[in-house]
C-alpha positions, -999 to +999 in steps of 0.1 A: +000+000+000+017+036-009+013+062+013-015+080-006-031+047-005-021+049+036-039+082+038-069+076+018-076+047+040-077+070+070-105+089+054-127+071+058-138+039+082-133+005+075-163-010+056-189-035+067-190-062+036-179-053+006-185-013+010-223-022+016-229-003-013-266-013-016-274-001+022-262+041+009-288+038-014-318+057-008-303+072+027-320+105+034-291+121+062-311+148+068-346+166+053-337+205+049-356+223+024-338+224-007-309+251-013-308+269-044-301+245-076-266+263-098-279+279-129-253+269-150-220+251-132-227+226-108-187+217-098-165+238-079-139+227-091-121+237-124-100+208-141-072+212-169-091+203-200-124+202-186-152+182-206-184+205-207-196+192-244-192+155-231-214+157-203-248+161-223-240+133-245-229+110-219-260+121-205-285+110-240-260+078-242-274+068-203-312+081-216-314+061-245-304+029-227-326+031-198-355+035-224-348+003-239-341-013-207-307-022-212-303+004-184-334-003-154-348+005-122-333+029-096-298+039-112-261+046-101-239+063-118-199+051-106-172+083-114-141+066-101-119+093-117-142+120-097-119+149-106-146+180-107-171+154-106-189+174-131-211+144-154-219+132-114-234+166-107-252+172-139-271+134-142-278+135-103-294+174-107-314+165-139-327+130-126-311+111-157-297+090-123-312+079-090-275+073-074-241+085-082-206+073-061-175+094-069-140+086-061-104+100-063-072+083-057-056+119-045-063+123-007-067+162-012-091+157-042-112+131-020-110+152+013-127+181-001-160+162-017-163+143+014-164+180+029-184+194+006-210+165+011-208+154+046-197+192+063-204+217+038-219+245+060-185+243+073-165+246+039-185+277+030-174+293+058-138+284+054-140+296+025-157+333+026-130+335+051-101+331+028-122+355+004-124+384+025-091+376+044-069+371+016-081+366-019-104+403-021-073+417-010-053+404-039-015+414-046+016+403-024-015+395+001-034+372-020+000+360-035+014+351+001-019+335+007-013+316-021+021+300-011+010+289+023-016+267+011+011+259-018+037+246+010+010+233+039+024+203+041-012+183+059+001+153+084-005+119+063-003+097+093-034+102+109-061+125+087-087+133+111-116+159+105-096+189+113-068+170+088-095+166+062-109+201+065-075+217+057-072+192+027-103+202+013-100+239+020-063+234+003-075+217-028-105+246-031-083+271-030-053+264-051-078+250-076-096+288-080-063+305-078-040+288-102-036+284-136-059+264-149-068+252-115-035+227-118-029+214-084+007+206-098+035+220-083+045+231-115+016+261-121+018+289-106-009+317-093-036+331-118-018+362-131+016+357-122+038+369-089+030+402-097-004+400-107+005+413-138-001+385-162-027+385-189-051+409-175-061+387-147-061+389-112-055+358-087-094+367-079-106+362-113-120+328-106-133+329-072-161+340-070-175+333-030-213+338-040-213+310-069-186+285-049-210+287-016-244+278-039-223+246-055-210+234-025-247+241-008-261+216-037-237+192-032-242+191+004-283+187-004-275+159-029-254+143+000-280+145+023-310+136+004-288+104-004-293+108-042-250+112-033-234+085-019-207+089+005-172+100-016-143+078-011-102+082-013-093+049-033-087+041-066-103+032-096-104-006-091-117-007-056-142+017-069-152-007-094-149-042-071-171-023-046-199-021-069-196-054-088-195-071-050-222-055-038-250-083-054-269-083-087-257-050-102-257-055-142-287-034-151-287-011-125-252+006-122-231+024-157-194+035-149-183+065-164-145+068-160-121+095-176-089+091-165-056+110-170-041+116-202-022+093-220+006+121-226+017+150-200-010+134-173+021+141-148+023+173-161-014+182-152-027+162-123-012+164-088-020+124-086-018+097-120-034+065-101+001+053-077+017+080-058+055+067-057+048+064-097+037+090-114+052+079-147+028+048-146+004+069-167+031+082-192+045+046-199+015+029-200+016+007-173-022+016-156-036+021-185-033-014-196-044-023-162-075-005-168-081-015-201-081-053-190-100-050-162-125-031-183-123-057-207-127-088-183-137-080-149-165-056-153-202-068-144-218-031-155-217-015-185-194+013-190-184+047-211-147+055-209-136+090-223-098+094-234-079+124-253-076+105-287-045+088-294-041+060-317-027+034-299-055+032-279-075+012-304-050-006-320-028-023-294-042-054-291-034-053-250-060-015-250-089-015-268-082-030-302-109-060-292-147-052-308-160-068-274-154-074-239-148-112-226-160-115-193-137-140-170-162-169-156-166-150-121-175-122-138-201-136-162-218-154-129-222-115-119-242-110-148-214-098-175-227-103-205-202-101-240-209-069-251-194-047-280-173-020-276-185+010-295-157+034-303-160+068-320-148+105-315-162+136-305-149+172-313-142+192-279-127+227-275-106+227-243-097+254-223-058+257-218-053+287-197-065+312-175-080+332-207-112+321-228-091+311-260-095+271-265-084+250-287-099+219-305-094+185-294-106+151-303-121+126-273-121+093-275-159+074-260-154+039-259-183+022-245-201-016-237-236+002-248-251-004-282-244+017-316-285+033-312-272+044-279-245+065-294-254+070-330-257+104-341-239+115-309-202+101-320-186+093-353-176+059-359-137+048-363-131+040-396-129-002-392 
């Protein structure tokens, strides 16, 4: 176990049974009267390269499905790459999904959804505080400000709730005061040292009314139970937990989008195994994904990846036109389903400023071509 791994575990207690995933669902922790519901963003979070085009068609692909029943009954939507947790959000708040379980392997990525569900009254007011104390004041303030949550260097051997609460409030405010909301060591604050940069101040994104509604709906999807309880672990815990947890096949889709396949290191504080960051970059957990995917997986599944080729033509990836379930899993319910494979056009955002840039994204998927025709273009065969 790596020390991320260490620290994530001390996030959260030890699980009855396999997670007892089935017992979360439906929990109503508290009944307040509904907060206000975001108009537009849901996350507060920014991510490098964030996704907003995917989310509504991830969102017709999960639609379609459940009206011809290859998707049924009360539904959970798995996000074991939770990042800004932004396709969570969106299905939960529009009712495409009953259920939705995010994860995050990065302890400081993990510790501030569980805040933001489980204490969010709390973050709020952490937060205005760093606002008006710091951030409104912007300049050398603001940039000072910046560094000590930069260097707080948060105790890993025991993360209690006063250890979690710094993590969380860390991870909020480095993510609406750096460039592109890197948590990286390698970005530095929105408009430079000086604040002279680009026309933008360190302020630009943080903006203390619309971060306090988002982490008030979060809180209200947490305690309605329509959220389940966010966990530190990786992506194939995530994953057992919900193929372990009974009879899961029609009523639980996986949406995972993880790291880049190049310069992941380069963007994401964590790429799945703390003591290896490179694991991304040479491949290693990405084939581990893709065979899991490919074998171990009861649910169905969409998988979003910045397009490169390999990905569809190493046999060892995703060069296979369906998955082949291993006996244990096909006793779960796996069936041998075809991978659809096609691309979408995004524009990403690459900085601080509104320019973007076009990208093609990858959606490989175990549901059927009427889920996604019309939605993604085919790979030439």
């Amino acid at each position: 176990m790596t020390q991320q791994e260490r620290s994530c575990a001390l996030l959260q207690p030890a699980p009855s049974a396999p997670l007892a995933v089935s017992r979360q669902l439906g929990v109503v922790h508290n009944n307040e009267e509904a907060p206000t519901q975001p108009k537009r963003f849901l996350s507060p979070l920014r991510y490098p390269g964030a996704k907003s085009k995917l989310t509504p068609i991830i969102a017709e692909m999960v639609q379609r499905a459940r009206r011809a029943r290859r998707l049924r009954g009360p539904l959970t939507l798995i996000e074991p790459f939770a990042g800004g947790a932004a396709t969570s959000l969106r299905l939960l708040t529009d009712g495409i999904v009953e259920h939705a379980f995010i994860a995050d392997g990065d302890p400081m990525v993990a510790s501030f959804w569980r805040e933001a569900a489980m204490r969010p009254s709390a973050l709020i007011q952490a937060m205005r505080a760093e606002y008006r104390n710091y951030v409104s004041i912007g300049g050398a303030t603001a940039v000072a400000r910046w560094d000590h949550w930069r260097q707080l260097d948060v105790p890993t051997g025991k993360l209690d709730e006063s250890a979690q609460h710094q993590l969380a409030m860390k991870c909020l405010f480095l993510n609406r005061t750096t460039f592109s909301g890197i948590l990286h060591g390698s970005a530095g604050p929105i408009g430079g040292r000086a604040q002279k940069e680009g026309g933008y101040s360190i302020s630009c994104r943080f903006n203390p009314d619309a971060l306090a509604e988002r982490i008030q709906w979060i809180g209200h999807l947490y305690a309605t139970g329509k959220l389940l309880e966010p966990k530190c672990q990786d992506w194939r815990q995530s994953l057992i937990d919900f193929a372990s947890a009974g009879s899961v096949r029609d009523g639980v889709i996986a949406y995972l989008d993880p790291p880049y396949v190049a310069k992941s290191t380069k963007l994401y504080r964590k790429s799945f195994k703390a003591e290896a960051l490179d694991r991304w970059g040479d491949m290693t957990e990405h084939l581990n994904l893709a065979a899991y995917l490919r074998q171990s997986t009861p649910f169905r599944w969409i998988l979003s990846y910045d397009y490169n080729p390999e990905l569809t033509t190493d046999v060892m990836l995703y060069r296979s036109g369906t998955v082949t379930p291993t006996e244990a899993t096909a006793a779960l319910g796996a069936g041998r389903y075809r991978m659809v494979k096609g691309l979408i056009e995004l524009q990403h955002t690459a900085s601080v400023s509104n320019r973007r840039r076009p990208v093609q994204e990858l959606v490989i998927s175990t549901l059927s071509e009427s889920d996604t025709a019309g939605l993604i273009t085919p790979l030439p065969q």
